[in-house]
LUMFILO-612687 format. One line per field, with one value per residue (C-alpha): residue number from 1; x, z, y. Coordinates in Angstrom, 3 decimals. Last residue first. Example, Ala and Ser with C-alpha at 12.3 -4.5 7.8 and 13.67 -1.06 7.14 Angstrom:
// residues 2
num 2, 1
xx 13.670, 12.300
zz 7.140, 7.800
yy -1.060, -4.500
This chain:
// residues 403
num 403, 402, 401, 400, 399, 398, 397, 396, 395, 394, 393, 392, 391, 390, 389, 388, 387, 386, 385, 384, 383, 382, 381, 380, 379, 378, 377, 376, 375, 374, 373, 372, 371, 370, 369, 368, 367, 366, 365, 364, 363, 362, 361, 360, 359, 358, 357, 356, 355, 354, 353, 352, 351, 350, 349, 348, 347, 346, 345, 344, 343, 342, 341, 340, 339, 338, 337, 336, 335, 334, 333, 332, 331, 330, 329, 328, 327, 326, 325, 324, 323, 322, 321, 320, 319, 318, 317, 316, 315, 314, 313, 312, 311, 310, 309, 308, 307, 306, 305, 304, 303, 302, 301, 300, 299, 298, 297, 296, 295, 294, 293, 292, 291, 290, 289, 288, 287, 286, 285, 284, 283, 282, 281, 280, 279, 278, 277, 276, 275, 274, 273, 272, 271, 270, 269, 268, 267, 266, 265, 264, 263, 262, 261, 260, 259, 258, 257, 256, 255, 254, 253, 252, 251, 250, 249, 248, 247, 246, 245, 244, 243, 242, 241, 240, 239, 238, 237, 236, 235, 234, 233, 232, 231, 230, 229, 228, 227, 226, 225, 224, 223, 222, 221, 220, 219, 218, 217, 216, 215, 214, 213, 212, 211, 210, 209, 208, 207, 206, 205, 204, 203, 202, 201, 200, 199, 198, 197, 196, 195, 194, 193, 192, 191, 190, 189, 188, 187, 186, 185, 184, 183, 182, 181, 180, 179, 178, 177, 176, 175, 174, 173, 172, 171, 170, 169, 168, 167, 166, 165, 164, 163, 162, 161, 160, 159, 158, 157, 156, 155, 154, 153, 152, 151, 150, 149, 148, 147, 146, 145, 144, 143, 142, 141, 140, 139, 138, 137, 136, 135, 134, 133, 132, 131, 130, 129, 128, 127, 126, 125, 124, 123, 122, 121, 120, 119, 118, 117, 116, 115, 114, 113, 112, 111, 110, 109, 108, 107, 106, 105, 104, 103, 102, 101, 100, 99, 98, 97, 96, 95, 94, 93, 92, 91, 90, 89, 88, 87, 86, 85, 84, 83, 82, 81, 80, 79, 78, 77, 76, 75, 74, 73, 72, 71, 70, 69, 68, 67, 66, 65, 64, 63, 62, 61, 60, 59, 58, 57, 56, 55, 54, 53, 52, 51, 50, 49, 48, 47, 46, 45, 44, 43, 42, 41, 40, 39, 38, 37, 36, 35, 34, 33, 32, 31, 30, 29, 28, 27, 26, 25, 24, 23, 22, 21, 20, 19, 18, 17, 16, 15, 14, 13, 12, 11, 10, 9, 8, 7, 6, 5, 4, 3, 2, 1
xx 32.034, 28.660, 26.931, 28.932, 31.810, 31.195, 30.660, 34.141, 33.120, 30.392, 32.193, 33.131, 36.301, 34.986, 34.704, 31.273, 29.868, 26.514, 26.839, 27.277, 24.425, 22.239, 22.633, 22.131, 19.033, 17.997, 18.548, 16.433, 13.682, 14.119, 13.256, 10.349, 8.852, 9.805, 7.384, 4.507, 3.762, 5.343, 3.983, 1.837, 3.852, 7.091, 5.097, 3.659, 7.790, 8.403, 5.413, 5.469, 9.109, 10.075, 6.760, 7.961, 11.403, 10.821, 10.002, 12.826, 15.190, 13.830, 13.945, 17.513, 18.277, 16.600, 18.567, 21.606, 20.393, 19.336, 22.656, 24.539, 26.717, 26.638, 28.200, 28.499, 26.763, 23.607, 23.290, 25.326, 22.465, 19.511, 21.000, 21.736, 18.083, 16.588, 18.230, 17.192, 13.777, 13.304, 14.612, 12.264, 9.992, 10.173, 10.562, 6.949, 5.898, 8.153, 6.198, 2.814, 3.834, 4.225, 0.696, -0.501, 1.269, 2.204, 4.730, 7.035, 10.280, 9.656, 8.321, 11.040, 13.948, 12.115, 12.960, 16.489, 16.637, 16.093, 18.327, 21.285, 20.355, 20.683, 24.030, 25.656, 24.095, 25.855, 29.059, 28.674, 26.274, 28.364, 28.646, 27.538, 25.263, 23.908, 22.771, 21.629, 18.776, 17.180, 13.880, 13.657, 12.663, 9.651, 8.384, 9.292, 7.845, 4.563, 3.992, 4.759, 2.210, -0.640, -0.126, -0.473, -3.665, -4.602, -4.164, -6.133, -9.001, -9.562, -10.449, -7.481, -7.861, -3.568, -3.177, -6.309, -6.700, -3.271, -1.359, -3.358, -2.155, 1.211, 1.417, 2.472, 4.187, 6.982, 7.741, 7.385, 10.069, 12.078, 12.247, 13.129, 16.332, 17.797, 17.175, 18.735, 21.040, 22.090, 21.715, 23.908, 26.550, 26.338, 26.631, 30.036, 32.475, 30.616, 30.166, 26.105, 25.778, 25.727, 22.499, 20.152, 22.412, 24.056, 21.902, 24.013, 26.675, 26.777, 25.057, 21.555, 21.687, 19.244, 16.350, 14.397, 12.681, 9.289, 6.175, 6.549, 7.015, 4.109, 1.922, 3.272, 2.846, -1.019, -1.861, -0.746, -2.881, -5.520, -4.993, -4.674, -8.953, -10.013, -8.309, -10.258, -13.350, -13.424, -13.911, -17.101, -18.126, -18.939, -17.149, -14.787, -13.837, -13.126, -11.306, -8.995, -9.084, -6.981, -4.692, -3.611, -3.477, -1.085, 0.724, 1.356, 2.311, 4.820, 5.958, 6.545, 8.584, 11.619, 11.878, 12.734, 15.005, 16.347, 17.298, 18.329, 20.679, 22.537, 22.648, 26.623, 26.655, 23.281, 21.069, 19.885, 21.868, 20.452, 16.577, 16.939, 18.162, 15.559, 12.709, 13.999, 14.499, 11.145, 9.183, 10.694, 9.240, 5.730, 5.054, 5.329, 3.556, 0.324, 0.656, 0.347, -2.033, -4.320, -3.866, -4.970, -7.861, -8.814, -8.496, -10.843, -13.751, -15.041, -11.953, -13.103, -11.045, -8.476, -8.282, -7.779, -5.037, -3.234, -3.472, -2.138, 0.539, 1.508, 1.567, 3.384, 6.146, 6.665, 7.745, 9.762, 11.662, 12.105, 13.453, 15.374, 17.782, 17.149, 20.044, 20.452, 16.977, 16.902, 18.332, 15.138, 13.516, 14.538, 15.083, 12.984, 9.999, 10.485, 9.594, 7.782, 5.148, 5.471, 4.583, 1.581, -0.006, 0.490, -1.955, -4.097, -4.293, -6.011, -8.997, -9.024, -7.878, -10.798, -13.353, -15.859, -18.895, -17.300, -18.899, -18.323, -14.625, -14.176, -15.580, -13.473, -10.647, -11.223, -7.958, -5.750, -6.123, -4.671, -1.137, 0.962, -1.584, -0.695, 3.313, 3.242, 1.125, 3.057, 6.740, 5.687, 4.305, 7.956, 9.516, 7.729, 9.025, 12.838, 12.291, 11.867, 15.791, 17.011, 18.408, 22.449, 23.932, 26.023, 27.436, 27.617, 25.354, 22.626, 22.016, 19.542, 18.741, 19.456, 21.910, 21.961, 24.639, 24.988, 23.088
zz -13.043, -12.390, -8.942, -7.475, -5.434, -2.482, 0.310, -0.317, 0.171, -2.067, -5.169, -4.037, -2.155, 0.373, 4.032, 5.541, 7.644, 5.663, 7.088, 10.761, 10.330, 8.794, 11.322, 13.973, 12.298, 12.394, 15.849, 16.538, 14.591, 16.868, 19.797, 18.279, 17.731, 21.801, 22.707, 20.156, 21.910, 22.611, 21.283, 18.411, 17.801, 17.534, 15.182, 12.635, 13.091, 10.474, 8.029, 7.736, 7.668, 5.239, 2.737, 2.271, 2.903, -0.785, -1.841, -1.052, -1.985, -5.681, -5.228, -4.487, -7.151, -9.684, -8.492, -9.271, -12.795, -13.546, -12.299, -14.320, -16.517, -13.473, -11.369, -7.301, -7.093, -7.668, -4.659, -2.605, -3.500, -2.871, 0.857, 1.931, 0.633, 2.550, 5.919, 5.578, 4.830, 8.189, 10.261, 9.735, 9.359, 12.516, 14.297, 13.701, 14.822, 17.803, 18.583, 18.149, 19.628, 22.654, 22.562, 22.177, 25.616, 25.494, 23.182, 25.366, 26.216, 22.920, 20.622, 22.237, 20.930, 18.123, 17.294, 19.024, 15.603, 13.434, 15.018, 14.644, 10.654, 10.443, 12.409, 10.230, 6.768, 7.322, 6.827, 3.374, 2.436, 2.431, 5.327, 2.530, 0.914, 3.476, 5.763, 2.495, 3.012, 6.000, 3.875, 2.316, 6.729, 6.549, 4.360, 6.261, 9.166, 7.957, 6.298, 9.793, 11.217, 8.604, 8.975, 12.620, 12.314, 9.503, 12.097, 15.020, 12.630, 13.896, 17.096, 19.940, 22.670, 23.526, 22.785, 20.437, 18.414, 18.768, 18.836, 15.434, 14.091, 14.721, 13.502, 9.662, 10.588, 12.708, 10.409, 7.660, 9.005, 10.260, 6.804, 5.488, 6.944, 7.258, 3.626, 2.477, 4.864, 3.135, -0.206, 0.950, 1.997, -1.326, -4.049, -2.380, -4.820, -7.998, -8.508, -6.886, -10.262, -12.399, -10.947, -12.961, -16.301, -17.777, -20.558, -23.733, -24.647, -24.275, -21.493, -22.769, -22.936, -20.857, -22.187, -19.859, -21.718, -20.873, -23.094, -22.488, -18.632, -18.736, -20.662, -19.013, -15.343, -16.562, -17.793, -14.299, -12.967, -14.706, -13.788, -9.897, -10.961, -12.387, -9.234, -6.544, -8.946, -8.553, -4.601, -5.240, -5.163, -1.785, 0.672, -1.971, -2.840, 0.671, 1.555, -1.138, -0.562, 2.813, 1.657, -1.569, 0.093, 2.918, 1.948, -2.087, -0.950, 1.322, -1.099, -3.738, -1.220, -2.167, -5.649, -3.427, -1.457, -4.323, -5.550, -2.050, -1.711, -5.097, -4.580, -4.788, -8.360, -10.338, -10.123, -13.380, -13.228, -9.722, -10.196, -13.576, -11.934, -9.028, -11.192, -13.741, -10.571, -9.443, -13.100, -13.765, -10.837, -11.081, -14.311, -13.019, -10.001, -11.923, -14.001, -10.461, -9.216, -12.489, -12.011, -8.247, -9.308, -11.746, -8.886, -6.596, -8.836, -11.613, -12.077, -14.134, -11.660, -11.673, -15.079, -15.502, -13.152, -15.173, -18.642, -16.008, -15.083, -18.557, -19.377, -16.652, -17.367, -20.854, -20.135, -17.288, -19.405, -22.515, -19.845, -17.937, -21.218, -23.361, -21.860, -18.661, -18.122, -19.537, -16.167, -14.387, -15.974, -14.216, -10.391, -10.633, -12.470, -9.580, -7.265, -8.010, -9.087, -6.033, -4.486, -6.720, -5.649, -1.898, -2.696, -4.353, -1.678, -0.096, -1.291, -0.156, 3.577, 3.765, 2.405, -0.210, -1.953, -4.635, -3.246, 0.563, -0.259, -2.003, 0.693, 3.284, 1.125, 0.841, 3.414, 2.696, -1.145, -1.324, -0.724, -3.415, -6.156, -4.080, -4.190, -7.813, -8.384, -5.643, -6.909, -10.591, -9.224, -7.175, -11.010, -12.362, -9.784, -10.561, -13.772, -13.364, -12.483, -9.097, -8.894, -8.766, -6.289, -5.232, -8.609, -11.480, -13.966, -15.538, -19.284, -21.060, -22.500, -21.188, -21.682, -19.206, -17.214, -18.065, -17.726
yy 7.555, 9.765, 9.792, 12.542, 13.071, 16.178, 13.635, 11.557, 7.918, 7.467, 5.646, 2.510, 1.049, -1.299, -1.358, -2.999, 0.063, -0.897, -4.590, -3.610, -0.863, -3.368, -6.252, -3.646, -3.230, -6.497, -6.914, -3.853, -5.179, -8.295, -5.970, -4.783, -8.291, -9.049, -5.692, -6.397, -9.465, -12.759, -16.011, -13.998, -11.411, -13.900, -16.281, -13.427, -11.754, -14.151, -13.935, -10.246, -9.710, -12.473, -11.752, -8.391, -9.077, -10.595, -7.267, -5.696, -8.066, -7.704, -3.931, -4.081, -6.366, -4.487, -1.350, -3.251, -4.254, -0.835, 0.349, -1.874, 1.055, 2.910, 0.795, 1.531, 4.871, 3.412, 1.504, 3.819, 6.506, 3.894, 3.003, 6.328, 7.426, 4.506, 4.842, 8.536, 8.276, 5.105, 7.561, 10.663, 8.047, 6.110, 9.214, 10.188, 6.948, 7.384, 10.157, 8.146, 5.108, 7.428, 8.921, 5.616, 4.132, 0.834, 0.958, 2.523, 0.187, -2.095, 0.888, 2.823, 0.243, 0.243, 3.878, 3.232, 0.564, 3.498, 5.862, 2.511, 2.156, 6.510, 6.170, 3.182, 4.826, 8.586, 7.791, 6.022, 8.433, 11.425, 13.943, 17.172, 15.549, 13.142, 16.757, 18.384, 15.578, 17.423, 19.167, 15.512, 14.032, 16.089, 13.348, 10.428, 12.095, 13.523, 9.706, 8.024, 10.570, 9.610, 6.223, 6.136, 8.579, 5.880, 3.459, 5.001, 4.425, 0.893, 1.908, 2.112, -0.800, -0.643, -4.388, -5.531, -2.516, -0.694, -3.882, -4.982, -1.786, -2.535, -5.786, -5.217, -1.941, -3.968, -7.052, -4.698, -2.147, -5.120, -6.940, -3.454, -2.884, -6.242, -7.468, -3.880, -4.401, -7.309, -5.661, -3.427, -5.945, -7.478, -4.998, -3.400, -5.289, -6.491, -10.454, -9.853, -7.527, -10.837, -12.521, -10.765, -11.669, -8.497, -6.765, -6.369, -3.930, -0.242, 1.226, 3.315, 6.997, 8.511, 11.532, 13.889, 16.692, 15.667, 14.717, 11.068, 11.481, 13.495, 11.575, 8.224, 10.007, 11.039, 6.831, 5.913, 8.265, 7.524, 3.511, 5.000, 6.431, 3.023, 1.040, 3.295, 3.296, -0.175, 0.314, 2.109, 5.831, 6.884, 4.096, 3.179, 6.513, 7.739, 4.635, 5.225, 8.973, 7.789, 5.171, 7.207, 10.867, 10.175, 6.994, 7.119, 10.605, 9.742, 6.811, 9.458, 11.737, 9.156, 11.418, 14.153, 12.320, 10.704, 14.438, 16.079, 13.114, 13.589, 17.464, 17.475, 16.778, 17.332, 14.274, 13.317, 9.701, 8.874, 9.902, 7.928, 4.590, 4.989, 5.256, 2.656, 0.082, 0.727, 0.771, -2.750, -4.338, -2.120, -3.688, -7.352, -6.344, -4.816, -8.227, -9.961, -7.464, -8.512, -12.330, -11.672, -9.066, -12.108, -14.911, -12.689, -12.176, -9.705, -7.933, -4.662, -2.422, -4.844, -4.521, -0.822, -0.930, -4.305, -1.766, 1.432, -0.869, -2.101, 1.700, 2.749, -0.203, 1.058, 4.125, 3.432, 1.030, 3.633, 6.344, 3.757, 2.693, -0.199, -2.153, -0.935, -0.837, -4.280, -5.867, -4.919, -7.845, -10.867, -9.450, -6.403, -8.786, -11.519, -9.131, -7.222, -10.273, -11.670, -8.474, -7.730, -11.331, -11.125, -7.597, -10.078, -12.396, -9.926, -10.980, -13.803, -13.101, -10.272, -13.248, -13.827, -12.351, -10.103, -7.166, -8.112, -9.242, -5.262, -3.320, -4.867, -5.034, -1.331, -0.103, -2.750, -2.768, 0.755, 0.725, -1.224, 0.565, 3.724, 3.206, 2.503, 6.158, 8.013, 6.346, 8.135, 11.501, 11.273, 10.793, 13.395, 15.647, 14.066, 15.499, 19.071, 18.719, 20.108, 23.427, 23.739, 25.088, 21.964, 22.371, 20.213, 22.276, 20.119, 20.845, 22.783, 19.985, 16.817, 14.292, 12.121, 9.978, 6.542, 3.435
């Protein structure tokens, strides 16, 4: 994917104002990233409705990231091919079709089949979203773009876990999935009535596996595995250290989510800072500030106030480690950056599942202390592998995203 051509079109200055676009493409990350989000919070509701078990029904959610995954490895190849406008478009309404059926799932191994399709959907939206926030971004404002687009997540985290519980508790939880399946439905309308067209790459799809022959693809995506298998492996236990470890209620982890969604959010209005160091200097430092964030959650984390800070920290950090890693991503092949992006969403999802069921054992046997410090590991594994010298196209700050 190349490029677009839009109309009026972008000017390639540093001055330049961001593309209406890339705001349709955060409401597009906050409807994916709420589906991804919301089960947690009513699972409760929903296992007592459908007469079975919290672990059931969560299933589900294991459901949707299988089927991310393995639809951003297989299928995000055809972005290139058909373009990521077409894709995306396609994708939300395949989502907002699996939405709608979840919220008519009358037991567990429906809502699982209908996650999974909801999965399959979301792992071609991901890579399209990220594809098209790279090609509209005017030169020089690359990182303010993505991190605008990145936002999504913040609000997938802040308004979709808590009205989620809201809804459930007043409404009913299948109201949660009919109103996200509206949603979805609004970002096709929008995207659909937009001015934002792509120009497909020439040729056919490349094979999923193809973009791991180009220079630069695999180091990132081994910080990519580093990087987020120690951000689940630390978030997926550290409300049970709250409850269990520090005796915090249960709600003291939608204050926790709240402040890690302030932080990653605050952390857009900073994003000049990557475009004018470049992304390829800034990755090593922004890995290491996230690994001294569990570095405190090891030294501190017994004291809620201080999980609190860090918290914050954690996604001021945790924004900027993924914006670097997205922009070099994309930057590396344009023509495959659907495929690229497909890989990097494929690996994200499996460290899903790697984070959550390896650092299980090493919470369990040693606390929330011993699980932080193997975050830090990880991340030093990232920042070695992102400072991994190759030529690509992020090294000067002021080049852009287009060949």
């Amino acid at each position: 994917m190349t490029k677009t051509d839009q109309s009026p079109p972008l000017l390639a200055e540093p001055a330049a104002r961001l593309p209406a676009v890339a705001y349709v493409l955060t409401f597009c990350i906050a409807v994916i990233g709420s589906n991804s989000l919301v089960l947690g919070p009513i699972a409760p509701e929903v296992a007592r409705a459908l007469g079975t078990s919290v672990a059931l029904v969560m299933s589900a959610s294991a459901a949707f990231g299988l089927g991310t995954a393995a639809s951003a490895l297989l299928m995000a190849r055809h972005v290139d091919r058909f373009g990521a406008r077409r894709m995306l478009l396609w994708a939300l309404v395949g989502l907002a079709a699996a939405l709608a059926l979840s919220a008519l799932s009358p037991a567990v191994p429906a809502l699982a089949g209908a996650q999974l399709a909801a999965g399959v959907a979301s792992g071609i939206a991901l890579p399209a979203i990220y594809a098209s926030a790279a090609a509209v971004a005017p030169t020089g404002r690359e990182s303010r773009t993505i991190g605008v687009v990145l936002t999504g997540w913040t609000l997938s985290m802040v308004a979709g876990v808590s009205l989620s519980a809201f809804v459930a508790d007043y409404i009913h939880w299948r109201a949660v999935y009919a109103v996200v399946a509206l949603l979805a439905l609004s970002a096709f309308l929008t995207l659909k009535a937009s001015r934002y067209r792509d120009l497909p790459a020439a040729g056919p799809a490349p094979q999923p596996l193809a973009a791991l022959r180009i220079a630069g693809v695999k180091p990132l995506l081994v910080a990519c595995a580093a990087f987020m298998s120690a951000f689940y492996g630390v978030y997926g236990y550290l409300g049970d250290h709250l409850h269990t470890g520090l005796g915090e209620p249960v709600s003291a982890n939608g204050i926790v989510a709240l402040v890690y969604g302030i932080g990653f959010g605050t952390a857009a209005f900073l994003d000049g800072i990557v475009d004018r160091l470049g992304p390829r200097r800034v990755m090593p430092f922004a890995f290491l500030a996230v690994g001294t964030v569990y570095l405190g959650f090891a030294l501190a984390g017994g004291s809620f106030v201080a999980v609190l800070v860090l918290t914050l920290l954690w996604g001021l950090t945790n924004h900027f480690g993924l914006n670097v890693l997205i922009m070099r991503l994309a930057a590396i092949d344009p023509a495959r950056r659907g495929t690229i992006m497909g890989l990097n969403s494929a690996v994200t999802y499996l460290a899903v599942f790697a984070g959550t069921t390896g650092f299980g054992p090493l919470y369990a046997a040693r606390g929330f202390a011993f699980a932080a410090l193997t975050a830090l590991i990880l991340m030093l594994v990232a920042a070695a592998a992102g400072s991994w010298r190759w030529r690509d196209r992020t090294e000067r700050p002021t080049q852009g995203l287009a060949p």
